[in-house]
N, C-alpha and C positions, 0 to 999 in steps of 0.2 A: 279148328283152333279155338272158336270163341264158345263152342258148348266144354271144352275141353276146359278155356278157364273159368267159364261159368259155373262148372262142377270143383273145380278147385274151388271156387269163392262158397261152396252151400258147405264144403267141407271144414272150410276155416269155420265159419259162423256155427256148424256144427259143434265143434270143440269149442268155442267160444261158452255157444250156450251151456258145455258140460262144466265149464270152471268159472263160469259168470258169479256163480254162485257155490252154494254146496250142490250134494248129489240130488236129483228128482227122487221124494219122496214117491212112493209106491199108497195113492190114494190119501183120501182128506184126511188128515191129522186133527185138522185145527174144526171146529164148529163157530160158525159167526155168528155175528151177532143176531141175523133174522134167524139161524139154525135153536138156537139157544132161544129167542123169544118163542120160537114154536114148539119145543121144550118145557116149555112155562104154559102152554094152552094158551098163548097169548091173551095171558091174565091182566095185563096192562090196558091191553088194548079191548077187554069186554065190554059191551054195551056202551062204545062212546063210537062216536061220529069220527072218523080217522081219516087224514093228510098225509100223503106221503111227496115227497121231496126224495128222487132218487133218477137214475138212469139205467144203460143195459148192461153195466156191469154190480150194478145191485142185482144179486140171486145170493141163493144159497148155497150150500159146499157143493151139491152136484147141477148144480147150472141150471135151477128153476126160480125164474122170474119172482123178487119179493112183489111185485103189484099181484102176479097170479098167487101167490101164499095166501096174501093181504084177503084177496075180492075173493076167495073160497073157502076162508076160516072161518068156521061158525062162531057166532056172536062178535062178529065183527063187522063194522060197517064202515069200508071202504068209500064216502062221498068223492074225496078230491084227489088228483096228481099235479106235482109240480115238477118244473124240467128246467135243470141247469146250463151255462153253455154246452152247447152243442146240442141242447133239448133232448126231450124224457125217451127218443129214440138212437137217441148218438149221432147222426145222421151233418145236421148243420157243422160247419167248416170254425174255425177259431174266429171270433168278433162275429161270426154270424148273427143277425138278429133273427129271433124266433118268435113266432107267435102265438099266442095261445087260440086251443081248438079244442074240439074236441073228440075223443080219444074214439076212433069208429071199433076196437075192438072190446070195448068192455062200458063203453057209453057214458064216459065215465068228463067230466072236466078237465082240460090240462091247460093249467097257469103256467105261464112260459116266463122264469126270472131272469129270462138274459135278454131283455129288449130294452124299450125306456125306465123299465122297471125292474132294480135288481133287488126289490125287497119289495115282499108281498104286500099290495094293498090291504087293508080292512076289507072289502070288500070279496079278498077271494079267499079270507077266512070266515067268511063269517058262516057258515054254514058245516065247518069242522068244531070239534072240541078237546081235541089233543094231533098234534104232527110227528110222523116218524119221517126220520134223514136215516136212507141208505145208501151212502155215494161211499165208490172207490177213490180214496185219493195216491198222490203218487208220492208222500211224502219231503214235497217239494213246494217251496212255501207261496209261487207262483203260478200253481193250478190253480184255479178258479172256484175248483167244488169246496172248500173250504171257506172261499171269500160268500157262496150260497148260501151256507149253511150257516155265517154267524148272522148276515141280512136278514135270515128265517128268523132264526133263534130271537135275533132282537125286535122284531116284527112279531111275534108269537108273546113274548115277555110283555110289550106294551098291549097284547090283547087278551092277558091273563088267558094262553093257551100255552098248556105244560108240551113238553117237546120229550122224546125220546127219539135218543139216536143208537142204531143198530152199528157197533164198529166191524171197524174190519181191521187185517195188517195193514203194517207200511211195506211194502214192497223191497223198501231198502235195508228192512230191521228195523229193531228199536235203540238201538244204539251208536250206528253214524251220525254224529250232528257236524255239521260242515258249512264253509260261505261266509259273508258276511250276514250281520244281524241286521233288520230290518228300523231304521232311523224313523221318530215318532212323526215326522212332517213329511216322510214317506208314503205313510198308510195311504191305502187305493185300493181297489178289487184286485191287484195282481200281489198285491201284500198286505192280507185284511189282518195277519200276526204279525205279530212284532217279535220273530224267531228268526233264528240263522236260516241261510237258504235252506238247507238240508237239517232238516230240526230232530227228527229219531221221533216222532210222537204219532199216536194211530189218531183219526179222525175224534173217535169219542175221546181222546184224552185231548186234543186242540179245544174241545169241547166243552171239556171243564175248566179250561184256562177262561172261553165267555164267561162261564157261571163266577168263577171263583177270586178271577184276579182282577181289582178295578181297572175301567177304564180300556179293556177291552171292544166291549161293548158298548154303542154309539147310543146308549141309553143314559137315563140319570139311573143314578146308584138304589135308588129307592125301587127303581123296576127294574134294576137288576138282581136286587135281594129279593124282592119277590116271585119271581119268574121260577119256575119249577121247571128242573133239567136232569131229567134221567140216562142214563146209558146203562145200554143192554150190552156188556163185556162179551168176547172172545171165550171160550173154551179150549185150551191146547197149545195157544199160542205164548211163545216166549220173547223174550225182546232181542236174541240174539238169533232168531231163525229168521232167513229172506224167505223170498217168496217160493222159491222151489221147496223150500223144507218145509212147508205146510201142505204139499199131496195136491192147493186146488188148482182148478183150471184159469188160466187167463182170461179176461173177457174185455175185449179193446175199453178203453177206457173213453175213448176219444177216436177220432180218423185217423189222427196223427201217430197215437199210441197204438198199435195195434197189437204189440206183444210183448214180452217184459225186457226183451234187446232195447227196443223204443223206451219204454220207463225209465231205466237204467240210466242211457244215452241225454234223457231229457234231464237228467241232473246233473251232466258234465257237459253237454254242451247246449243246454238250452241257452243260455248267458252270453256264449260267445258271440254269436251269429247275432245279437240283438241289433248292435251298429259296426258300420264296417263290410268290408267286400266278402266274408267269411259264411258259405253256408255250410249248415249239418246236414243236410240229407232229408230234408221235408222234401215228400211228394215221389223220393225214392222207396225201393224195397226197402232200406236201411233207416227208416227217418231217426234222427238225432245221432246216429253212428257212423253218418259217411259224410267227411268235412273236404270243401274244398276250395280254395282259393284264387282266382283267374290270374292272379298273378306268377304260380307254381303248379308243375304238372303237379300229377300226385305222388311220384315217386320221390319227387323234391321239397316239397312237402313232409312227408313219411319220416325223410331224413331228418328234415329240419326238427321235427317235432320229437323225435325218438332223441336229438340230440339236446334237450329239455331236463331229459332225465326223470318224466313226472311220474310219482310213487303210483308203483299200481296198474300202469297203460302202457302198452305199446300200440303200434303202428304199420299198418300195412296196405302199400296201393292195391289196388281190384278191379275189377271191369267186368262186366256182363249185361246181361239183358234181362229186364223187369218181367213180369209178368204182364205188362202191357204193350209189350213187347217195343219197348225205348230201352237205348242204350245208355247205360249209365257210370261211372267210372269217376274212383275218388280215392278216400285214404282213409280205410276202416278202423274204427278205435276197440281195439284190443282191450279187456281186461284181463291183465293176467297177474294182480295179486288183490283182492277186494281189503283185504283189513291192511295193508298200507295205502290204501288211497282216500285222496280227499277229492271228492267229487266233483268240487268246481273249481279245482287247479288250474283244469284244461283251459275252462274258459276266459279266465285270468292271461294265460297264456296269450288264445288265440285273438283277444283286444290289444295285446301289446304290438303283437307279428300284424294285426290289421293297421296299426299306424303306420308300422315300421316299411311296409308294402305300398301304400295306399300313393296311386298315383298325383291325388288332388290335395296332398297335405293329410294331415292331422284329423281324419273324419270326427272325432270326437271334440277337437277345437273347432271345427268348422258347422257342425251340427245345427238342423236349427232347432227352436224353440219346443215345437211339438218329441223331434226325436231325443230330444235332450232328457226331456219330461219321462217319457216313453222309458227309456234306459235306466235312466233315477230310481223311478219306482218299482224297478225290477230288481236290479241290482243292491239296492238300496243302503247304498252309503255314496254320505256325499264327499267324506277325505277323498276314496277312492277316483271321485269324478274331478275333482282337483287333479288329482297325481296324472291320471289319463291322458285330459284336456289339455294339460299345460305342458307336460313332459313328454309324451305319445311314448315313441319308441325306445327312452329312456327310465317309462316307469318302473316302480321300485316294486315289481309283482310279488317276487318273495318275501321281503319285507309284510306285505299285507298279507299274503297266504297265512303266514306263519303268527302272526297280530290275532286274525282271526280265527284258526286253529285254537288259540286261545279264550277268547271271547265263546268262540261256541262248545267250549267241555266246562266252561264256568255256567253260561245256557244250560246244559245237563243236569249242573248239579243243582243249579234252581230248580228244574223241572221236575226231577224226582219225586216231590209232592204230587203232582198230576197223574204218575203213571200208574195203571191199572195192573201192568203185570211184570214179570219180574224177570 
């Protein structure tokens, strides 16, 4: 019985992944950006001293390492690596701190920006003369690799060292924008933009928001005009293709993310699980897509949430056993229409059902200082933590989905200046 439902749960997930998105392209479509700088002889990067800022899911369209491009292009000299959280291996866990060491396969330095130091000393440029950033981001304004890359960028500007960034897609498209918008006394490493949660924009286009919009950038304006910031554009890519419509392969982004179900999941329910008795499925097969709540099996659950009505999702309890061979068992979030959902609905949702559950009061009223902090700048509106805090189970969820809905297609039509492609 339990291989029997184990094989029913790889069959849902199966059809899952066929309508997650569009249909699996049939090989790379799309050329990235380190494909396209190798395209150019990596004329940019001739005869200077080169930094790269990336991890393992920087390669190119068929799955070869940009550091190994990098250290065998002729007229290129490869000096430094730098390594975001989870370091220039993927390997360290979320908050891990990492160290810098050095790299025993290509002998190479690696400056580690996720420890006491999230922005590169003087010192561990001083021996580059131009930095390339190739990070996968997940188009979610709460991953980190984005919070690296403007620390670089503003840390490279104050050392008159011009920056080029190699983009890549957003996973989600370029046209979802969803969530609340990021509140200016919010900014932190976990919201280093001031965009909706779910913004629609590729790394190299957040990119040019540093360069172009004041006040970005934790620089004076004077080294932000002068700072030289290039980006090496996509080839192929459109703003309405996800990530299956581009041909490439997946490459875990993180421990957590290890496949584009986990990407996906990280933008409807990373938010929820922040406070409250509510998890998503970290440390499961399923991470960010299997929620559940100690307070409800999962088929009560399932109900509960299916009777929601959220555009876009359904719900389904499941059981089986991991590859680690633990048993696991929750309430799978189905996608089954992508262009009527809004991504962080759910999570909206599942802070409301956490109060309304929650044996010890109002965990959002009762919160302390640090988790208060913690949620704020994730979430990042403070109405919302009002309405939470003070109302729990009676917040007014809809009311804000819908407020925000708004705020972020007005975000869109600002951004349009930014975008690279069409």
């Amino acid at each position: 019985m339990q291989a029997i439902r184990t094989s029913i749960l790889f069959i849902i997930v199966s059809l899952v992944a066929a309508t997650c998105f569009a249909q699996q392209a049939q090989g790379p479509k799309v050329m990235l950006g380190i494909d396209v700088l190798e395209e150019m002889d990596f004329k940019p990067l001739k005869g200077r001293k080169v930094g790269l800022l990336t991890h393992p899911a920087g390669v190119n369209r068929y799955g070869k390492s940009t550091i190994d491009i990098l250290n065998e292009a002729p007229g290129v000299d490869l000096v430094a690596l730098y390594g975001p959280e989870h370091g220039i291996d993927g390997k360290a866990k979320a908050n891990e701190y990492v160290s810098s060491y050095t790299d025993p396969r290509t002998g190479l330095p690696v400056y580690s920006l996720y420890n006491e130091n999230r922005k590169p000393k003087p010192e561990m440029l001083k021996d580059i003369n131009v930095m390339v950033i190739d990070l996968q981001d997940l188009g979610v304004r709460s991953y980190t690799y984005v919070s690296a890359m403007r620390k670089t960028i503003e840390a490279c500007f104050e050392a008159g060292i011009p920056v080029v960034i190699l983009d890549r897609p957003n996973p989600l498209g370029g046209l979802k924008v969803d969530g609340p918008p990021l509140e200016a006394h919010l900014k932190s490493y976990v919201g280093a933009y001031r965009v909706p949660y779910v913004h629609g924009l590729t790394i190299g286009e957040l990119a040019k928001m540093s360069k172009q919009v004041p006040g970005v950038l934790e620089v004076s304006e004077e080294v932000r005009k002068r700072g030289k910031l290039y980006v090496i554009p996509m080839k192929g890519w459109t703003r309405d293709m996800k990530w299956p419509d581009t041909g490439l392969g997946w490459v875990p982004t993180s421990p957590a993310i290890p496949d584009l179900s986990a990407a996906l999941g990280y933008s409807m329910s990373g938010l929820g699980a922040q406070l409250g008795d509510f998890s998503h499925g970290y440390g499961s097969p399923f991470p960010f897509r299997l929620l559940n709540h100690p307070a409800k099996t999962p088929q009560e659950l399932s109900m509960v949430l299916d009777g929601h009505n959220i555009a876009g999702l359904k719900f389904k309890p499941v059981r089986g056993v991991g590859v680690d061979g633990k048993n696991y068992s929750g309430v799978y979030v189905i996608l089954d229409d992508w262009d009527s959902l809004r991504p962080t609905e759910l999570s909206f949702h599942m802070m409301r059902l956490a109060a309304e559950w929650s044996e010890d009061g109002n965990p959002f009223r009762n919160a302390t200082s640090q988790q208060k902090r913690l949620y704020k700048i994730h979430v990042g509106s403070e109405p919302w933590w009002t309405e939470i805090s003070s109302k729990g189970e009676r917040a007014s969820v809809e009311n804000f989905i819908d407020e925000w809905t708004i705020m972020a297609k007005r975000f869109q039509d600002q951004s349009k200046s930014l975008w690279l492609y069409k």
